[in-house]
C-alpha positions as CSV (number, residue, x, y, z in Angstrom):
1,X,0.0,0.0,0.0
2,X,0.8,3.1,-0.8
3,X,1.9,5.2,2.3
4,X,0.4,9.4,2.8
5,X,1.7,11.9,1.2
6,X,0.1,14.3,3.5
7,X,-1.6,14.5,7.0
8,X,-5.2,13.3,7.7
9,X,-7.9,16.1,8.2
10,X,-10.6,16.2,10.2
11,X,-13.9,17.1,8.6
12,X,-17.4,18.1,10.1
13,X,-20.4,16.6,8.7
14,X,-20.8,17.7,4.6
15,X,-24.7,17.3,4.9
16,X,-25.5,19.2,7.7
17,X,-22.0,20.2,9.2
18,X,-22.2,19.4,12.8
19,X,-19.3,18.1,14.7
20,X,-21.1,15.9,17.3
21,X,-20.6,12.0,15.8
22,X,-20.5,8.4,16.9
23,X,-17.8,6.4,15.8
24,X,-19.0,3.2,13.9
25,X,-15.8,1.7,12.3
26,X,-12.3,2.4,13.6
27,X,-9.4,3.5,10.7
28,X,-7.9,0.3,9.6
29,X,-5.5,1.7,7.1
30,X,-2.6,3.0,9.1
31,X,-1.7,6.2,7.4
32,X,-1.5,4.4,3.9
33,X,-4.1,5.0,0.6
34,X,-6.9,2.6,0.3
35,X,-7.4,0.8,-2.7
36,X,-8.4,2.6,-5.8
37,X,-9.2,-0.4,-8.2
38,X,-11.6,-3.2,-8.0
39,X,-9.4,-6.2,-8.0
40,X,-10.9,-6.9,-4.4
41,X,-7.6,-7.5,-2.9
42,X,-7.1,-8.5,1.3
43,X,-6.3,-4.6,1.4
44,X,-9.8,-3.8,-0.5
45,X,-11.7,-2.9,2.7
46,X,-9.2,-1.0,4.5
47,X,-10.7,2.5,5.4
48,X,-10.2,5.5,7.2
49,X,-12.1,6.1,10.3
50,X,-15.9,6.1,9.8
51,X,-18.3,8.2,11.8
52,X,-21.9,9.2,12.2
53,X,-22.9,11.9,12.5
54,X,-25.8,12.6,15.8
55,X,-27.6,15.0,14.0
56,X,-28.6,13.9,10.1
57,X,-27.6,10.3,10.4
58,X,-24.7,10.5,7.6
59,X,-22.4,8.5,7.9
60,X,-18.7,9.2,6.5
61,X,-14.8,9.1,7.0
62,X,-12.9,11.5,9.1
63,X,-10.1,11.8,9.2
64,X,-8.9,11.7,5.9
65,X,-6.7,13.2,3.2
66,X,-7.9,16.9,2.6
67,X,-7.7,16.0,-2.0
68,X,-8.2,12.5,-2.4
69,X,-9.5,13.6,-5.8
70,X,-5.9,13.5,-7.3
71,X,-5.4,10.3,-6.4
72,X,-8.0,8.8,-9.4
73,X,-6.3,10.9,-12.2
74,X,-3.4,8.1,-12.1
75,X,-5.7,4.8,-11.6
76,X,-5.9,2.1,-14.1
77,X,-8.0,-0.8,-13.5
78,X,-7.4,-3.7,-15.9
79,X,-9.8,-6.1,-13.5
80,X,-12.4,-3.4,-14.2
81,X,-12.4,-4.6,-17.5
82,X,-13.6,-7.8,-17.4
83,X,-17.1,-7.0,-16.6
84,X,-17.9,-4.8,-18.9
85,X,-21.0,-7.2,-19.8
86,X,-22.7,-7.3,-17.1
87,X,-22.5,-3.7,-16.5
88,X,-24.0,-3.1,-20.2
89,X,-26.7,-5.4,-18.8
90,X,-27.5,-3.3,-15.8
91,X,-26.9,-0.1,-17.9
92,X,-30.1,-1.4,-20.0
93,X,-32.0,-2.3,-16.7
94,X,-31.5,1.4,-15.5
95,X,-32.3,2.9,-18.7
96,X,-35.2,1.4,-19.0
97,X,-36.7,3.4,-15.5
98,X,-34.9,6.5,-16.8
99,X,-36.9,6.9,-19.7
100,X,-40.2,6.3,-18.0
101,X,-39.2,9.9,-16.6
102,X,-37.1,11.5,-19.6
103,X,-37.8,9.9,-23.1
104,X,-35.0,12.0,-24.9
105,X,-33.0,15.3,-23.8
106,X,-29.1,15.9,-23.3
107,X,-26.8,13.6,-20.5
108,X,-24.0,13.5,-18.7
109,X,-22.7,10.4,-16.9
110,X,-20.2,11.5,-13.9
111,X,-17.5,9.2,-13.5
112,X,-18.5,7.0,-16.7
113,X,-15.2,5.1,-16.1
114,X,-14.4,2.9,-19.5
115,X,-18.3,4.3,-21.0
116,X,-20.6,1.1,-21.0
117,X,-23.1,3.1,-19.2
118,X,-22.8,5.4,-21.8
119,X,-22.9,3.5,-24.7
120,X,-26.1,1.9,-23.7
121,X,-27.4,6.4,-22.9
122,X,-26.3,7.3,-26.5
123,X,-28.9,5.1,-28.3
124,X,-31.6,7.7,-26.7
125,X,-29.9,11.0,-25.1
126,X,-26.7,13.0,-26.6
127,X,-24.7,11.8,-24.0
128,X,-21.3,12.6,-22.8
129,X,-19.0,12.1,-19.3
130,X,-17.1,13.6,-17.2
131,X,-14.1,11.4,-15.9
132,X,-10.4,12.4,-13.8
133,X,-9.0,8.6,-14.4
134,X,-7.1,9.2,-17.4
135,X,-7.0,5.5,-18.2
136,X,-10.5,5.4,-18.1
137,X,-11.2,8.5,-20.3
138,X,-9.3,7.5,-22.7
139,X,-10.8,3.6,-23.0
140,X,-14.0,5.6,-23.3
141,X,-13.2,8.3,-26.2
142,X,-11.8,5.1,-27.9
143,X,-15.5,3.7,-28.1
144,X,-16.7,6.8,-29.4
145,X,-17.9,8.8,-26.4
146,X,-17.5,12.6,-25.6
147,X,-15.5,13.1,-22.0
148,X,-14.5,15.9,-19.9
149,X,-11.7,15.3,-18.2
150,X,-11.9,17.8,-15.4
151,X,-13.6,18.1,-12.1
152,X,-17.5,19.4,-12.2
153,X,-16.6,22.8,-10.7
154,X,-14.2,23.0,-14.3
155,X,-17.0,21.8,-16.4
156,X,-18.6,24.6,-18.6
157,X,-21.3,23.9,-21.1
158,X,-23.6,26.2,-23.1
159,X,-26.7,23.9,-23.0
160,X,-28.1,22.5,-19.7
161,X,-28.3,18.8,-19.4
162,X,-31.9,17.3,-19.0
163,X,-30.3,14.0,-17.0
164,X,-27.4,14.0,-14.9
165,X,-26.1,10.1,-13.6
166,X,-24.1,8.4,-11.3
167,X,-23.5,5.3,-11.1
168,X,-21.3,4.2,-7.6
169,X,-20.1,7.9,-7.8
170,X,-21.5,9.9,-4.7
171,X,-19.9,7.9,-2.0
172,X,-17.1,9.0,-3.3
173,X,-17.2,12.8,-3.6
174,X,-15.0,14.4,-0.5
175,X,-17.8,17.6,-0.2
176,X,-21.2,16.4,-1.3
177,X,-22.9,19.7,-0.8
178,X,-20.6,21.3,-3.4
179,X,-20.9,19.0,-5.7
180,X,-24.8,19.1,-5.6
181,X,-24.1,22.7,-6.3
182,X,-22.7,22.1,-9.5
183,X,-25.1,19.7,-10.5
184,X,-27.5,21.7,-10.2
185,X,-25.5,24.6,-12.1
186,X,-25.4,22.6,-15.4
187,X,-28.8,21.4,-14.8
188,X,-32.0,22.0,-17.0
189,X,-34.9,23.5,-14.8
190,X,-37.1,20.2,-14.8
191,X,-33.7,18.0,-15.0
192,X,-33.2,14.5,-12.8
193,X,-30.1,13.2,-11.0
194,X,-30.2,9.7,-11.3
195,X,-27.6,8.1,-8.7
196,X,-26.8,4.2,-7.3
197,X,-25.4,4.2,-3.8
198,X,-25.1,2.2,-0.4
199,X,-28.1,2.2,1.9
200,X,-26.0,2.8,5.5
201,X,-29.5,2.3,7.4
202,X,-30.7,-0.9,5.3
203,X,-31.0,-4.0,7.2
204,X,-28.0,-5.7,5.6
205,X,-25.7,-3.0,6.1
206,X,-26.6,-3.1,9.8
207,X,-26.2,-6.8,9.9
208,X,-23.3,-7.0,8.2
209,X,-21.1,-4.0,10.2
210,X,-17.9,-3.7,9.1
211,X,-18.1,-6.7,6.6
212,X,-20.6,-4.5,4.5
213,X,-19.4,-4.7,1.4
214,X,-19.7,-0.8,0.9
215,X,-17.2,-0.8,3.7
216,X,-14.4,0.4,1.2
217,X,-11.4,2.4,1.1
218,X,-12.3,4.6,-1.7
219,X,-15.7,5.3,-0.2
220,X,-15.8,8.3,2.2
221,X,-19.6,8.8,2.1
222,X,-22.4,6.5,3.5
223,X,-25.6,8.0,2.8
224,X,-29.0,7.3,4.1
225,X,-32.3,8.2,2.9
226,X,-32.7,10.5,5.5
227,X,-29.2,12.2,4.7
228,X,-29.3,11.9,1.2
229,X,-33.2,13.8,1.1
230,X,-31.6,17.1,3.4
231,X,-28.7,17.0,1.2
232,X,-31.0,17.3,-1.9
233,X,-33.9,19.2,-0.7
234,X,-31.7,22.1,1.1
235,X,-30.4,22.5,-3.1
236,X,-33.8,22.8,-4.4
237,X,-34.6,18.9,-5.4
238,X,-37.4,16.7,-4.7
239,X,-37.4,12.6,-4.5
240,X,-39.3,10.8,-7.2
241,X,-38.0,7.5,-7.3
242,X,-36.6,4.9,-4.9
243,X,-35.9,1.6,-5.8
244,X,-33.5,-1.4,-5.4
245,X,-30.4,-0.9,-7.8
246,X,-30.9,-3.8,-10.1
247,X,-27.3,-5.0,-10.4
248,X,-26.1,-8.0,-13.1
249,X,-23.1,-9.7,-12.3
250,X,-21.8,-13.1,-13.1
251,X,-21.6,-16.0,-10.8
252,X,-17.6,-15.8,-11.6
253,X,-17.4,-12.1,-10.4
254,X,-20.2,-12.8,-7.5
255,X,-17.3,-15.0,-6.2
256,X,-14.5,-12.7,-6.6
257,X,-16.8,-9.9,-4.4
258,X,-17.2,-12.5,-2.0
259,X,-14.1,-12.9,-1.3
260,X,-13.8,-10.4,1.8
261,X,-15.9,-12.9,3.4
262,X,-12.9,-15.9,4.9
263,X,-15.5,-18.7,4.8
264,X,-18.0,-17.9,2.2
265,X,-15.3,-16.6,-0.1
266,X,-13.6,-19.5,-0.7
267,X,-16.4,-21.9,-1.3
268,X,-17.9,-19.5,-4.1
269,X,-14.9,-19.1,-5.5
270,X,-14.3,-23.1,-6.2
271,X,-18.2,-23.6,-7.1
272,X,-18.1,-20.5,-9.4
273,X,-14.7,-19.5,-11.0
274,X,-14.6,-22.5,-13.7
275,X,-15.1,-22.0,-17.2
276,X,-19.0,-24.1,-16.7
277,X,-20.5,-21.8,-14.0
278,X,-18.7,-18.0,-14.1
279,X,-20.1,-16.4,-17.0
280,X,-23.9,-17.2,-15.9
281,X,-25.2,-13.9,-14.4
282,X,-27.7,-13.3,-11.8
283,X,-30.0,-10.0,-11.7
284,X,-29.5,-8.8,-7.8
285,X,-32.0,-6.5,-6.2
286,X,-30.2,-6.3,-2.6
287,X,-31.2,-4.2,0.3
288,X,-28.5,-1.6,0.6
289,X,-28.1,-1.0,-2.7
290,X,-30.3,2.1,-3.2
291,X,-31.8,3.8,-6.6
292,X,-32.8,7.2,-6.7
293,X,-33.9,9.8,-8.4
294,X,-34.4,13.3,-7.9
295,X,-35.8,16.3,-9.9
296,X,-35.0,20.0,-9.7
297,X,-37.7,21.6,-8.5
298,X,-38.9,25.0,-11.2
299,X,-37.8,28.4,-9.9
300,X,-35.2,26.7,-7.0
């Protein structure tokens, strides 16, 4: 692991900023960077200290690096690659309950990574991302798609966007709030964010603890409905959609994810990883993994 360039910050909360928290998960990385790919390495889970905060219920990491940001310009993630199929197949899932809401208008995916969500927008919206992992961008413009490569605060555009996505994105943003700003810049007056996340108040996040598998490195957000409405509503947005993220994933990379877990890991992996078995795929509708959409409300 990578050790810190630079000292750990302490932050108040980024919904509601109060300084009064619980403690949920202790740091585990010892002044080293987490894990910035997907390979789901022993070191995969490693995270800074994770709190609660008394007032909104948010829960996220503090301390922490104060621009964790640079670190994604520099990731490449060939393990990424491999499951580029199942996350076309989820793309067309999610598209479908998009455009019950938005049949056509102008889109930008934030944080498209290699563009398979993307590829799947482009047969109805004019579509384009916005993504800092060079790798990434530059798998993406290969397959044809438009990508800023800056942060959103850098993005300018002449035309609001009707639909703005994220797929797995918002846990990671270091300031939520300012980000939701921006958003809401480049957004048309009627437009939708459309946004997959973790569930910190579901059922099986509660169960699971610290061996929920949003419990990641990279992620320094865990939202819950009630912090992800006051972070919304305060910016002029109102909740029109709530749903289980309908994620594909094949019984091979099912095993992989699994293997955080010491006993279950290993038996997935030696039913699943074979050439007969991996590439079936399963359609997962978990609790914790939360789907939501919200609208910007005229004249906010």
């Amino acid at each position: 692991m990578v050790v810190q360039e630079t000292e750990l910050v302490d932050f108040p909360c980024p919904i509601c900023e109060n300084v009064d928290y619980d403690v949920i998960h202790p740091d585990t990385l010892d002044n080293c960077l987490p894990e910035f790919g997907y390979d789901f390495n022993s070191r995969h889970s490693d995270h800074y200290r994770i709190i609660r905060c008394q007032s909104c219920s948010h829960g996220y990491c503090s301390p922490r690096p104060a621009d964790l940001y640079r670190s994604y310009i520099d990731v490449e993630d060939s393990e990424y690659l491999k499951n580029t199929t199942q996350r076309l197949e989820t793309a067309s899932l999610v598209i479908e309950t998009i455009r019950k809401i938005k049949l056509s208008g102008r889109l930008l995916d934030i944080g498209p990574a290699t563009g398979d969500f993307l590829s799947i927008a482009k047969k109805y919206y004019d579509s384009d991302g916005l993504e800092l992992s060079k790798w990434a961008a530059n798998i993406a413009v290969k397959k044809g798609h438009t990508i800023h490569s800056c942060r959103l605060s850098e993005l300018v555009t002449n035309t609001d966007y009707d639909i703005i996505t994220m797929w797995g994105v918002i846990e990671h943003f270091e300031f939520p709030k300012d980000e939701i700003i921006e958003i809401k810049r480049i957004l048309a007056a009627d437009g939708i964010v459309c946004f997959w996340t973790g569930d910190i108040d579901s059922w099986l996040a509660r169960l699971l603890g610290s061996k929920w598998w949003y419990i990641q490195g990279q992620h320094i957000q865990y939202f819950s409905q009630r912090s992800l409405d006051k972070l919304f509503d305060e910016q002029g947005f109102k909740r029109i959609y709530t749903a289980r993220y309908p994620y594909v994933m094949s019984l091979e990379s099912m095993a992989k994810s699994l293997g955080r877990y010491p006993f279950i890991g290993p038996l997935a992996n030696a039913i699943f990883s074979n050439s007969l078995f991996g590439k079936w795929t399963i359609t997962f509708r978990l609790p914790g993994e939360l789907f939501a959409i919200y609208q910007k409300q005229v004249n906010q």
